[in-house]
C-alpha positions in Angstrom: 22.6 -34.5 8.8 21.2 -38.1 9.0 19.4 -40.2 6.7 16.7 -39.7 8.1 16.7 -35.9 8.9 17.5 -36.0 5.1 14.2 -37.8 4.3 12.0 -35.7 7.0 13.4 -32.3 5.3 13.1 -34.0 1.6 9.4 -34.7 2.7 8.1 -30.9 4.1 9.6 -29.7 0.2 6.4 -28.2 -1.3 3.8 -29.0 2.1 1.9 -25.8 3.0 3.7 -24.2 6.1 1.8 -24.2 9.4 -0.9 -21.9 9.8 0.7 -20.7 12.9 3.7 -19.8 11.5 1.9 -17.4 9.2 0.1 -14.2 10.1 -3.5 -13.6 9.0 -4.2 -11.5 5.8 -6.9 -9.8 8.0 -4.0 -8.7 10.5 -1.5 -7.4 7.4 -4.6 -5.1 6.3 -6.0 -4.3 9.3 -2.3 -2.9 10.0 -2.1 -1.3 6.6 -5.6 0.1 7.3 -4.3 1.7 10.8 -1.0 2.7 9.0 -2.2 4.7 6.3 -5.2 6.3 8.4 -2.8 7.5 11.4 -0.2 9.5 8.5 -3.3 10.6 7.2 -4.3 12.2 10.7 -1.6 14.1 11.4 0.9 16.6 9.6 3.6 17.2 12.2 6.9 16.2 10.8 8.2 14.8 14.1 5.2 11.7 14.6 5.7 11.6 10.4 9.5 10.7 10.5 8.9 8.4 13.7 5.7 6.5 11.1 8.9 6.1 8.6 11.3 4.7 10.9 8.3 2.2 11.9 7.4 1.4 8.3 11.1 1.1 7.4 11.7 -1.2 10.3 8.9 -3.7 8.9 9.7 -3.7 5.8 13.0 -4.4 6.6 11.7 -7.5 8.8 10.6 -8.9 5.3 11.9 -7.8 3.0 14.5 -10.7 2.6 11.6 -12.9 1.2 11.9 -13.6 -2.9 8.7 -11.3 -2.5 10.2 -8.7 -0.3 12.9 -8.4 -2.7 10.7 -8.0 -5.6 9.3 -5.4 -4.5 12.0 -3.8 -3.2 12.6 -1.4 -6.7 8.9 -0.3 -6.2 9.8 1.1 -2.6 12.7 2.6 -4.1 10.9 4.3 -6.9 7.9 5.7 -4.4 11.0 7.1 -2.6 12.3 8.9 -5.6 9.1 10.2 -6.7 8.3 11.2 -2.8 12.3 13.5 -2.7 11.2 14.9 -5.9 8.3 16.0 -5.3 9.4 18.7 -2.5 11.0 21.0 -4.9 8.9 20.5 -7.9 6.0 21.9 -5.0 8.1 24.6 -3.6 8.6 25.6 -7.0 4.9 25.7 -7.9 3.8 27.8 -5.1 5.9 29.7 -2.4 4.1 32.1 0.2 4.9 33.2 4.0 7.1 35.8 5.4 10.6 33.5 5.6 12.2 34.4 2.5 15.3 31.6 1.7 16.0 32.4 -2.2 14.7 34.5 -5.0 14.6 32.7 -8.8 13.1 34.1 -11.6 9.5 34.0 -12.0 7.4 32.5 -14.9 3.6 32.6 -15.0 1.1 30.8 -16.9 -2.5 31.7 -18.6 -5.3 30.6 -16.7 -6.7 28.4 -19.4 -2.8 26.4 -18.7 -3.3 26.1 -15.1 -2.9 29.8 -13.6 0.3 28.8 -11.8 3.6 30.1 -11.4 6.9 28.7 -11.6 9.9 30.4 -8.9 9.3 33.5 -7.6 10.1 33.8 -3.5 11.2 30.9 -1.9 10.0 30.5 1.7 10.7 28.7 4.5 7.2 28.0 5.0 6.4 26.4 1.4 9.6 24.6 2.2 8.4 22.8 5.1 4.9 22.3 3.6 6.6 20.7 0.7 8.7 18.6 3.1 5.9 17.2 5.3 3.8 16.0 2.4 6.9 14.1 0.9 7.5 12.6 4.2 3.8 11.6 4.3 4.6 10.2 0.9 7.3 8.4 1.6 5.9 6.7 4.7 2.8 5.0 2.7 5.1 4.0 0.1 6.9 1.8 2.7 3.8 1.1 4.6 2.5 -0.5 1.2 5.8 -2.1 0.3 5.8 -3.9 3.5 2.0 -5.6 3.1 2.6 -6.2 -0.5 5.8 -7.6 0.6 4.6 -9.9 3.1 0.9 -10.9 2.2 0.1 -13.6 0.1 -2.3 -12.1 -1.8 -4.4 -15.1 -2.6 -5.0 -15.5 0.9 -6.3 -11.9 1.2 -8.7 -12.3 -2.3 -10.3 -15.4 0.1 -11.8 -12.9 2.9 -13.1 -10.1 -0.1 -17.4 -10.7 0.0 -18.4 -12.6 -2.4 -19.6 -9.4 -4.6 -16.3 -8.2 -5.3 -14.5 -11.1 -6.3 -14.1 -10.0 -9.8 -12.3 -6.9 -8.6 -10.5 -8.6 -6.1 -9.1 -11.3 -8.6 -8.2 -8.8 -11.0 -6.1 -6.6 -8.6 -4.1 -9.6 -7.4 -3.1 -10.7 -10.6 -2.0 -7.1 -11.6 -0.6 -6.3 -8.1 1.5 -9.9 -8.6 2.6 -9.4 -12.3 5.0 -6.6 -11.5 7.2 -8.0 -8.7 7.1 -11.4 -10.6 8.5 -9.5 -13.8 11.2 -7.8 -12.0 12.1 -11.5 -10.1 12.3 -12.8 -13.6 14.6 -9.8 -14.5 17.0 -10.2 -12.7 17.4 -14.3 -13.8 17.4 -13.4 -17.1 20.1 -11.2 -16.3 22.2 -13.6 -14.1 21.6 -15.9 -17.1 23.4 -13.8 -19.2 26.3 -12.6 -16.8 26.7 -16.4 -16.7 26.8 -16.8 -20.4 29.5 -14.1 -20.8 27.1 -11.6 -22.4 26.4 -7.8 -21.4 23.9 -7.7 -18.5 23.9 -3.8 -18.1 23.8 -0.9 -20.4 21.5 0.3 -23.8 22.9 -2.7 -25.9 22.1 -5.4 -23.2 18.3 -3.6 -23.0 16.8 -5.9 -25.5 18.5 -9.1 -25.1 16.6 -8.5 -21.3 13.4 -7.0 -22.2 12.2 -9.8 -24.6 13.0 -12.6 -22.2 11.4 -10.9 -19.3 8.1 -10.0 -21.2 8.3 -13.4 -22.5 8.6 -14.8 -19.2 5.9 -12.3 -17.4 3.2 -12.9 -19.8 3.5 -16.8 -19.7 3.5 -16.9 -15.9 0.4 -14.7 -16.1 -1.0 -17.1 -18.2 -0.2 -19.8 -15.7 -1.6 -17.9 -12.9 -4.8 -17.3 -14.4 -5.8 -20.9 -15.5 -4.4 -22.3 -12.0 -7.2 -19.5 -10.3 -9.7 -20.7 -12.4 -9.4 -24.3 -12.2 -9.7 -23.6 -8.2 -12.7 -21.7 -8.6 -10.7 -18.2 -8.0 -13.5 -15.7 -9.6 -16.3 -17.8 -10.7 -19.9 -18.4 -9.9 -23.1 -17.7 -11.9 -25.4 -14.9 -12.2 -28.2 -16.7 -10.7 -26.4 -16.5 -7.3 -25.9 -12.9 -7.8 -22.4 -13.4 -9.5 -22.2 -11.6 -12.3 -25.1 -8.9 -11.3 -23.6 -8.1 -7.8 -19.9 -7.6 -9.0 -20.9 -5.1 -11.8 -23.3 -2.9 -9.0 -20.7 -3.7 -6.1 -17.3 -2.1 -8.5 -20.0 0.8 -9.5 -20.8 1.6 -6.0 -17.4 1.6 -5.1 -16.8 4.1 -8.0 -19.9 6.4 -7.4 -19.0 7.0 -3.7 -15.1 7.5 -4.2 -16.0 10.0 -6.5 -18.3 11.4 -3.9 -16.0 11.3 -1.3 -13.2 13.2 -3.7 -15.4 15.7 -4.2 -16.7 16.3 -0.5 -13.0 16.5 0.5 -11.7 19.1 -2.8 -14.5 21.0 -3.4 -16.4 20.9 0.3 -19.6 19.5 1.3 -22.4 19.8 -1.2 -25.8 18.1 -2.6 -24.3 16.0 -5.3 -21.2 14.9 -3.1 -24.0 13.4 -0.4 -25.7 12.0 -2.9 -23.1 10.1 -4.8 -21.9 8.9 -1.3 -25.1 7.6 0.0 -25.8 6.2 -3.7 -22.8 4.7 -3.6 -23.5 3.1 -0.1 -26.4 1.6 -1.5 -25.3 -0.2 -3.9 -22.4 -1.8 -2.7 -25.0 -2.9 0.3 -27.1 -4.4 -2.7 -24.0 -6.0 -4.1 -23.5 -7.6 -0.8 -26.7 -8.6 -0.4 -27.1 -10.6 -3.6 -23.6 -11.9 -3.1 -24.5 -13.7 0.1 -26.7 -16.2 -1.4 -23.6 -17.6 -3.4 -22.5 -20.8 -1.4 -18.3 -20.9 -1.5 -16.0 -24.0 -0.4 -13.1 -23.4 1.0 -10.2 -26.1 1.1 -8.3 -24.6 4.8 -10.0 -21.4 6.4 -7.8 -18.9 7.8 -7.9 -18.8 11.2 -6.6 -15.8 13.8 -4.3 -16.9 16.1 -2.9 -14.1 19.1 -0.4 -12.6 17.4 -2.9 -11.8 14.5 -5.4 -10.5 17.2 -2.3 -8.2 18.8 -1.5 -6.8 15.5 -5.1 -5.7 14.6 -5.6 -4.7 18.2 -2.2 -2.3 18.2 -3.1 -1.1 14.5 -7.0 0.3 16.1 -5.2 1.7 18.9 -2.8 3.5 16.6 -5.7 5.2 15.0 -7.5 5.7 18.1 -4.8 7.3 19.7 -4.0 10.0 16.9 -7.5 10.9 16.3 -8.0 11.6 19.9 -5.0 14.0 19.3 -6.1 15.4 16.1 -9.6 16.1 17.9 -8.4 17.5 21.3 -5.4 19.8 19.4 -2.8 18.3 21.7 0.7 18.1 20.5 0.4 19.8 17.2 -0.9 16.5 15.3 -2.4 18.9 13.1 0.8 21.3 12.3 0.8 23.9 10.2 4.3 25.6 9.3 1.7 28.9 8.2 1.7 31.7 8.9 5.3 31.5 10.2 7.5 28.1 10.9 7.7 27.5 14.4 9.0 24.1 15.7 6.1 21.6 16.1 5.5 19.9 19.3 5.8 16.6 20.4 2.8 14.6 22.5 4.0 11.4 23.8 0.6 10.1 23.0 1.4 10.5 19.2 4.8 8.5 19.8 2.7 5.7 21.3 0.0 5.5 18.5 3.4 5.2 16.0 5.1 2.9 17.7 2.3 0.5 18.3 2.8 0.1 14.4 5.7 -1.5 15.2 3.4 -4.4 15.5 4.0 -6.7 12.7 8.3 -6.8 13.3 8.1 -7.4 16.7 5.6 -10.6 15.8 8.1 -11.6 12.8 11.0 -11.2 15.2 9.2 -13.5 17.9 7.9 -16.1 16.0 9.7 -15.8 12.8 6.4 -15.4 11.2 5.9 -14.5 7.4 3.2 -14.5 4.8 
């Protein structure tokens, strides 16, 4: 390299990265949004396992950010939890015809829970069980791929006004656990470097302390940065502290209502607590829009933002229309008797459209 490519690369150390070079936070969530909504429409096993192939393949497109690797032990754990979780609900309740196995059958009281463990194993339960961990397992990637790739700060910047309290406190709790593990693993490079035991039950507190140590001061870092850029603030006169508290309680009031519409059916109090809720997070809005904010470099969308938010609706779209015309089994069932689902090429479409955010980091080696 020449002196002066020396100097011109020495220079862009530290200076912001293009804002073409970087996808929109807006795109990232409006794919998330489309993810997570298009598992949620369907339960056939065959457009589920093509949604994890799709997640897998954008997370994989970056996941070799410090970031990406970060969170790369969440994914793994979601993953875990997801394989578990088929025989732990196989075990808890078995019915259908397809017997597979007998075990031995314990029952508890109803003031415990009323359930019972073993009994008939059936193929039915089996593939229940299966779908749901497949489900699982697909938002687990879906999330470790935004998390992964969004800068989060960036995202906080296009949350109303409102809810900036919530949104501030979720980032820093959302950033504190992938930084923690980044700062495991140099403490325990440190160590291997010093000669001393990085693995095992006696090397547990030399890399606890240290990374607790370490997590807790770049918190503290974090949080005083925010707040000298204005990350949060504002006054109750503007409608600051007043529309936070209603705009978190509204959000409250009509998840719960929306819980209870979808577990215990539709109902008085569920309507209510959803049109309540409804209300005030439109008040909160409201008195958050008087509340003037400055903004150093907007965020603009650029096409491949615009194509990724576009594929994402379509994804949706797509499956709903499939869900609602009960074409190609998007709403499978393996009761009363396990019978091989079917397959729409419509439903392949709407999943790979997800595929959205790799082919835009593969084209323009765009990242967050």
């Amino acid at each position: 390299m020449t002196i002066a490519g020396e100097v011109r690369s020495a220079s862009q150390i530290g200076a912001p990265p293009e804002a073409g070079h970087r996808l929109h936070p807006g795109a990232w969530l409006a794919w998330l949004s489309g993810g997570c909504a298009a598992v949620f429409l369907t339960s056939n096993p065959l457009y589920l396992s093509l949604a994890f192939l799709v997640g897998t393949g954008v997370y994989l497109s970056v996941r070799e950010s410090p970031k990406g690797r970060a969170f790369g032990a969440f994914v793994l754990i979601g993953l875990v939890f997801a394989v578990i979780s088929i025989p732990f609900n196989v075990l808890t309740g078995s019915s259908g015809p397809s017997v597979i196995a007998t075990m031995p059958e314990l029952s508890f009281p109803s003031w415990f829970g009323g359930f019972t463990l073993g009994g008939d194993i059936t193929g039915e339960s089996l593939m229940t069980a299966t779908n749901r961990a497949l489900g699982i397992a697909t938002l687990v990637v879906f999330a470790g791929a935004f998390n992964a790739s969004i800068d989060h700060f960036r995202l906080m910047r296009l949350a109303p006004r409102a809810l900036s309290q919530l949104m501030l406190t979720l980032t820093v709790a959302i950033v504190v656990l992938p930084q923690a593990v980044a700062h495991a693993r140099s403490v325990a490079e440190a160590q291997r470097l010093r000669g001393k035991p990085a693995r095992g039950l006696r090397a547990l507190p030399g890399l606890l302390l240290p990374t607790l140590h370490g997590a807790l001061e770049r918190s503290v870092q974090r949080a005083e940065s925010m707040d000298a850029r204005g990350f949060g603030g504002g006054d109750g006169a503007g409608g600051g502290a007043f529309a936070g508290v209603v705009g978190v309680l509204g959000l409250g009031v009509a998840t719960w209502g929306a819980f209870a519409h979808y577990w215990y059916g539709a109902g008085l109090l569920p309507t209510l607590a959803i049109a309540g809720g409804v209300v005030l997070v439109g008040i909160a809005l409201l008195r958050g829009a008087g509340v003037e904010t400055t903004r150093l470099r907007a965020d603009r969308w650029a096409p491949l933002d615009a194509f990724i938010a576009i594929a994402a609706v379509l994804a949706v779209v797509l499956m709903l229309a499939l869900r609602m015309n009960g074409a190609g089994d998007a709403g499978y069932l393996a009761y009363p008797e396990v019978v091989a689902p079917a397959f729409h090429p419509v439903g392949a479409i709407a999943m790979l459209l997800l595929l959205a955010p790799a082919l835009a980091s593969g084209a323009r080696g765009t990242r967050s």
